[in-house]
N, C-alpha and C positions, 0 to 999 in steps of 0.2 A: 362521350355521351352514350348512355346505354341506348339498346335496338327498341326500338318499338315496343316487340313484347315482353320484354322485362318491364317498362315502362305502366305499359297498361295496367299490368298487376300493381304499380302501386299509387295511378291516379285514378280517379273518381269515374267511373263511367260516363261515355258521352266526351271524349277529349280528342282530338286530332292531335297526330303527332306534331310539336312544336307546341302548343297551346295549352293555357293555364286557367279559362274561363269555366264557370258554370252552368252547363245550358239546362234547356228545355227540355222534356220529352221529345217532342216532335224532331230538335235539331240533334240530339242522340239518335235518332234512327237517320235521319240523313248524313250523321257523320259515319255511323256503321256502315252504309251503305258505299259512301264517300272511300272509307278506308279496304273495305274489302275488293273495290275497283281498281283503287291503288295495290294491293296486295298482288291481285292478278295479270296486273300491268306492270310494276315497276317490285316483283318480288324481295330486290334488296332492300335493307334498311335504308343503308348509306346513300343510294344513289335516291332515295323518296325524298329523305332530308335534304339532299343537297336543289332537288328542284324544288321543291317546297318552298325553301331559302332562296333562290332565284327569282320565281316569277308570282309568289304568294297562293294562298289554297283557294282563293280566289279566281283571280285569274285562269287557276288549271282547272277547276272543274269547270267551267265557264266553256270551254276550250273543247273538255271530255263532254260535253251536254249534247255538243253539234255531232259525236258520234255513239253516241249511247244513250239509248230511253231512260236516262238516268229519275226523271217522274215517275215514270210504271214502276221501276226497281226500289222504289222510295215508296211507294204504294203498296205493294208487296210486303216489304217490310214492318209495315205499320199493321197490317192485320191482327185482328184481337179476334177467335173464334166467339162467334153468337151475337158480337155486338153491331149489329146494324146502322150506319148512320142516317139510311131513310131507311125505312121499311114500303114507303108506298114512293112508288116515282112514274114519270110516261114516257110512252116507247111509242113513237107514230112506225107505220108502215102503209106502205103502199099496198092495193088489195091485189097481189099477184100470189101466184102460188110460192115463188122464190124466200118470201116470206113466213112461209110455213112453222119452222120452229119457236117464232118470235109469234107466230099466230098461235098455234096450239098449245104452248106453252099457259094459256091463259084457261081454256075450258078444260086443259086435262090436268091440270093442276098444280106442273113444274114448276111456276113461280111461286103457291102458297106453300111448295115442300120446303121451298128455301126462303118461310118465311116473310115473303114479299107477295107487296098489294100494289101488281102491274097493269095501270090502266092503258091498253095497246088502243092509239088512237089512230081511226083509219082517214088516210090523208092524200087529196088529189092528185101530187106529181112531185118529181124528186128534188124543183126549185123550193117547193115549199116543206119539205123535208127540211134540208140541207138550211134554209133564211131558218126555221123555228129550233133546230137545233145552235143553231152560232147567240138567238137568243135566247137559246135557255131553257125555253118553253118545254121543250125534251129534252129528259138523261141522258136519254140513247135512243138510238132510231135503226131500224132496218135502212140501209142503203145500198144501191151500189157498189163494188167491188172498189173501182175506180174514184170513189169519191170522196175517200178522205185521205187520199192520195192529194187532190186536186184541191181541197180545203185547205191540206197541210200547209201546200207548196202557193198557196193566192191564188188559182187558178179558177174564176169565175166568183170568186168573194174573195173580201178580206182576207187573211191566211191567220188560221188558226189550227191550233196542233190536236193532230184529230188521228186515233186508231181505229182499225180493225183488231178486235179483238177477236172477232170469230166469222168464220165463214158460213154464210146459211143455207148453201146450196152450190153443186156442181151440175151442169149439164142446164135444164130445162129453159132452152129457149129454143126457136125454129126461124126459117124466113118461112112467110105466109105470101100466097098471091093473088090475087083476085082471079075468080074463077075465068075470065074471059082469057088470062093467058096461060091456060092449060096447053096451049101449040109453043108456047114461048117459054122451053124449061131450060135452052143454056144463056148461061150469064151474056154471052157477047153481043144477045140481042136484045137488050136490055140499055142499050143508050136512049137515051129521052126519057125516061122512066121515072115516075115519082116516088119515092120508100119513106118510113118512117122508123124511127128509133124513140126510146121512150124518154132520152136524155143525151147530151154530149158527152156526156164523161161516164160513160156507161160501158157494158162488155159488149151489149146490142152493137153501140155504134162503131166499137173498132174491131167487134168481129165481121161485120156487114162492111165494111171498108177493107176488110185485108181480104175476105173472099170476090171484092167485087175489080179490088187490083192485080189479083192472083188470075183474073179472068180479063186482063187486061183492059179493065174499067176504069176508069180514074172517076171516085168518089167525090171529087171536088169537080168535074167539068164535064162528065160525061151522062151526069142523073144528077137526080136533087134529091136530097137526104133533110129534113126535118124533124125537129120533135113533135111529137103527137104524145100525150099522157096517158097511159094503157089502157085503162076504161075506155077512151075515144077511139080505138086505133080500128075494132072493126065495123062502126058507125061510120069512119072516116072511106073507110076502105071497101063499101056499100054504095055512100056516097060517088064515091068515084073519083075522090081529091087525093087518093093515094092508089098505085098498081101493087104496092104487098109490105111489108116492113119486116125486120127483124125486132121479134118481140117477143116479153113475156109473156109464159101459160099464166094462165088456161086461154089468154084472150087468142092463141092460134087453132087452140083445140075447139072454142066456140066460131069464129068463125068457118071452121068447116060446121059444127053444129047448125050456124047458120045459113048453112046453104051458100056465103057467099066469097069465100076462099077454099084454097088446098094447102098441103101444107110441101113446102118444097124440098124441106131437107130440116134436119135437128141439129143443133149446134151442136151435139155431139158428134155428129159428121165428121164438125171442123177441127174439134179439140175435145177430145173426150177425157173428161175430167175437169173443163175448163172452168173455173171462179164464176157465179154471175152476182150474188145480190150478199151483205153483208151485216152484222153486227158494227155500224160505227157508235163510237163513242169518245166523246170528247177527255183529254187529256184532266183536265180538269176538275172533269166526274172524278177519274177513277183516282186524283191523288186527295180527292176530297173526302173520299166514299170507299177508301179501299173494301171496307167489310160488305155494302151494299153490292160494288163492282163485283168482289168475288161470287156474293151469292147469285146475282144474275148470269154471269157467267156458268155456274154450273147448272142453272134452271139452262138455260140456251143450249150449254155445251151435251143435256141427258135429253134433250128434249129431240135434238141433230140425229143422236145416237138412236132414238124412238123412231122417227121417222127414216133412218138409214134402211130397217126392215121390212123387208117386202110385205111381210104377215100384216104390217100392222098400219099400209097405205090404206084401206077401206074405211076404215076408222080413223083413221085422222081428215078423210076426203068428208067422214062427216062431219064432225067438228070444224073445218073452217069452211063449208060449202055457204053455211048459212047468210042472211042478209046483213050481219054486224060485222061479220072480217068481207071474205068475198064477194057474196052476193053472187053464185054462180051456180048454173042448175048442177046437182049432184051427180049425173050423167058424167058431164065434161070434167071437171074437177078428180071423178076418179079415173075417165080415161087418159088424165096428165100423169097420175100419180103412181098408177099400175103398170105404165107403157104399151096398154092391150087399149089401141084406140083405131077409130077411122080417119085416115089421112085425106079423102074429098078426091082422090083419085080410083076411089070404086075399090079400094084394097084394106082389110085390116091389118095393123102393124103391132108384131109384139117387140118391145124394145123395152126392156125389164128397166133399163140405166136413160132411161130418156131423159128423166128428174132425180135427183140423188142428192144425200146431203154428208157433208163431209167438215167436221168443221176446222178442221186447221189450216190456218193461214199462212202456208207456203210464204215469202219472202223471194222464192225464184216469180211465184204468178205476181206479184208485186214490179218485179224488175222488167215482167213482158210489158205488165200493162202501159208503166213509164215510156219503153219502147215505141211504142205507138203511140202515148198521148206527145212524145216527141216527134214521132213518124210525121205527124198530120198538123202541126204547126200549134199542138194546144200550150205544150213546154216549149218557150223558146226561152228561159235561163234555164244559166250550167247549174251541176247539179251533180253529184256521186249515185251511182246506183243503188251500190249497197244499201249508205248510209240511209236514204228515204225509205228504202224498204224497209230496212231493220227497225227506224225508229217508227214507221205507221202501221205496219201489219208487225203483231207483236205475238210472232211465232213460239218464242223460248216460255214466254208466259200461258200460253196456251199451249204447251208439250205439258211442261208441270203442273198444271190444272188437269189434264188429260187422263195424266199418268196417277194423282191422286183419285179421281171420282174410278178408276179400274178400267178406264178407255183406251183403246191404242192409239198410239203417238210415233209418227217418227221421229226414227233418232237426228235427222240431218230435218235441212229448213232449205234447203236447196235443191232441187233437180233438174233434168231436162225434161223437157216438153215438146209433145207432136203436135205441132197446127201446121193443119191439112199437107200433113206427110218430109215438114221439113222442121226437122231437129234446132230447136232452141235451145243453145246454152247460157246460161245467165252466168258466167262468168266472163263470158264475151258481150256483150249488149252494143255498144257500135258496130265491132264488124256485126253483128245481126242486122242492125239499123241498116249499116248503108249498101247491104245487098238488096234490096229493095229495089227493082227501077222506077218503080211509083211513090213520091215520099212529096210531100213538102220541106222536110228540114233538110 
């Protein structure tokens, strides 16, 4: 039997090797896709055919799905330059500054460059996110780093196959405390205490638990940790129904604005450079929509790149300051975004990198986050580390997006990471895990 590529040359485009049918458009790019995976994986002929002949083409791509975004790679492929399959879709977001690129992308005009008519709708909390994305109602949504991680895997919904396509933000979050416990700055005296987070499955909540175990807190027994939805958190924290939360800007920089917190430290403290709020997008979208996926992607991914510049945080604090995204006086908003703000303890702070936007999606910050939604009993099935990260945060696809609009991209999708001084390697992730002496799992 001739190899393969003699073969090709003299059947019809669109054939799998073994195979004599006539397909479709659509199934000629999934078999291209199909064979080029096989090419990479099983470069001899002989040995393709012979599993081929084994276990059916069937079965093995079946098999190759559970370790390879083989949708996204299918979506990719099917791209036709200009031809859009929506031009108008909705993007909910939460009104945080985290949000930023996914916000200003709309008054500075990223989405009409590429074409699209993005109506970014502004939405109370990140359960109602996450429910109106599963039906539909949104494309894509600003979310949580962690959260379609936790969508992918069933983890508080039904399980559906959900990316990070892009990262919306590094650093900008803080713990915030009510001003009465300006005597009460180390963590140990901090038992009975009430905190809020803006979501469970969030970077708030398991960076707020790994700094409060690190100070020999236990999160689960030593304080009470709730969700509060970030508009509420510094009404709530006025009130008196919470002593501080870790949470997103601007709502830590208005609470010192209003008189009734400080701010105790910057998540960049803990982890500088760390994941907080993301581009989710359903799997779905983007094998449906490759042409619309692409172009929002690069409206998001120039839009990251815009806001990355120091030059040009003044201008974008006005554009989302107003009452239709934020809703946040102008003041606060630019002292989140310049890092030249007042911390509620009599001092002003210049921290250039307090907020930052970065958009590639690392595959190691994928493998922490698991870490710890494992750490605290959120994942209790097995599970490969790699594999969830490689198929939800879709790094490779976002190198090559990167590297075409003239952005810089790492070449690797893995690294190590500092939180709060001790080295994460993501090719070890249980021994990570069970040096812990505070865990649930």
């Amino acid at each position: 039997m001739a190899d393969s590529g003699s073969r090709v040359g003299k059947q019809k485009a669109g054939k799998l090797e073994g195979t004599t049918e006539r397909l479709s458009d659509d199934a000629i790019v999934e078999r291209a896709v199909e064979r080029a995976l096989l090419h990479e994986i099983l470069p001899h002929g002989p040995a393709r055919r012979d599993l081929l002949r084994a276990i059916g083409s069937g079965a093995l791509f079946s098999a190759l799905s559970a370790f390879f975004p083989l949708g996204a790679a299918r979506a990719l492929a099917q791209e036709k330059s200009g031809a859009l399959e929506l031009k108008e879709i909705q993007i909910g977001f939460v009104p945080i500054t985290c949000a930023t690129p996914i916000i200003m992308a709309d008054p500075m005009g990223f989405y009409a460059k590429q074409g699209l008519k993005v109506n970014v709708v502004k939405t109370a909390g990140w359960a109602l996110i996450r429910d109106k994305v599963l039906n539909r109602e949104y494309h894509a949504s600003h979310m949580l780093s962690p959260m379609p991680l936790a969508i992918s895997l069933g983890i508080g919904s039904k399980p559906q196959a959900m990316h990070v396509a892009a990262i919306e933000n590094i650093n900008g979050q803080a713990i915030t405390l009510h001003n009465k416990h300006k005597e009460r700055r180390d963590p140990k005296q901090w038992k009975g205490m009430k905190f809020a987070v803006p979501f469970d499955y969030s970077m708030h909540n398991l960076l707020l638990r790994y700094y409060l175990a690190e100070h020999a807190i236990d999160p689960d027994k030593d304080v009470e940790i709730r969700v509060v939805p970030p508009p509420e958190m510094v009404a709530n924290l006025r009130a008196g129904n919470i002593d501080g939360y870790l949470g997103p800007e601007p709502f830590n920089q208005r609470a010192v604005f209003e008189e009734v917190g400080f701010i105790h430290l910057l998540s960049k403290e803990l982890w500088d450079g760390h994941p907080c709020c993301a581009l989710g997008v359903p799997a779905s979208f983007i094998q449906e929509n490759p042409n619309t996926f692409a172009a929002l992607f690069r409206a998001i991914a120039t839009a990251t790149a815009h806001a990355h510049k120091a030059e040009n945080r003044m201008e974008i604090a006005k554009a989302i300051a107003p009452a239709n995204y934020l809703n946040q006086p102008l003041p606060v908003v630019e002292q989140v975004l310049t890092g030249r703000f007042a911390d509620g303890l009599g001092k002003i702070q210049n921290v250039p990198g307090r907020a930052d936007f970065d958009p590639f999606p690392w595959h190691s910050m994928a493998v922490w986050i698991l870490t710890q939604l494992k750490r605290w009993g959120y994942l209790k099935q097995e599970f490969d580390y790699r594999t969830v990260a490689e198929q939800v945060f879709l790094a490779t696809d976002a190198r090559r997006r990167m590297i075409e609009l003239g952005l810089p991209a790492p070449k690797e999708s893995y690294k190590r990471h500092e939180v709060m001084g001790k080295t994460f390697d993501p090719a070890k992730p249980e021994e990570y895990l069970k040096g812990f002496a505070i865990r649930r799992s």
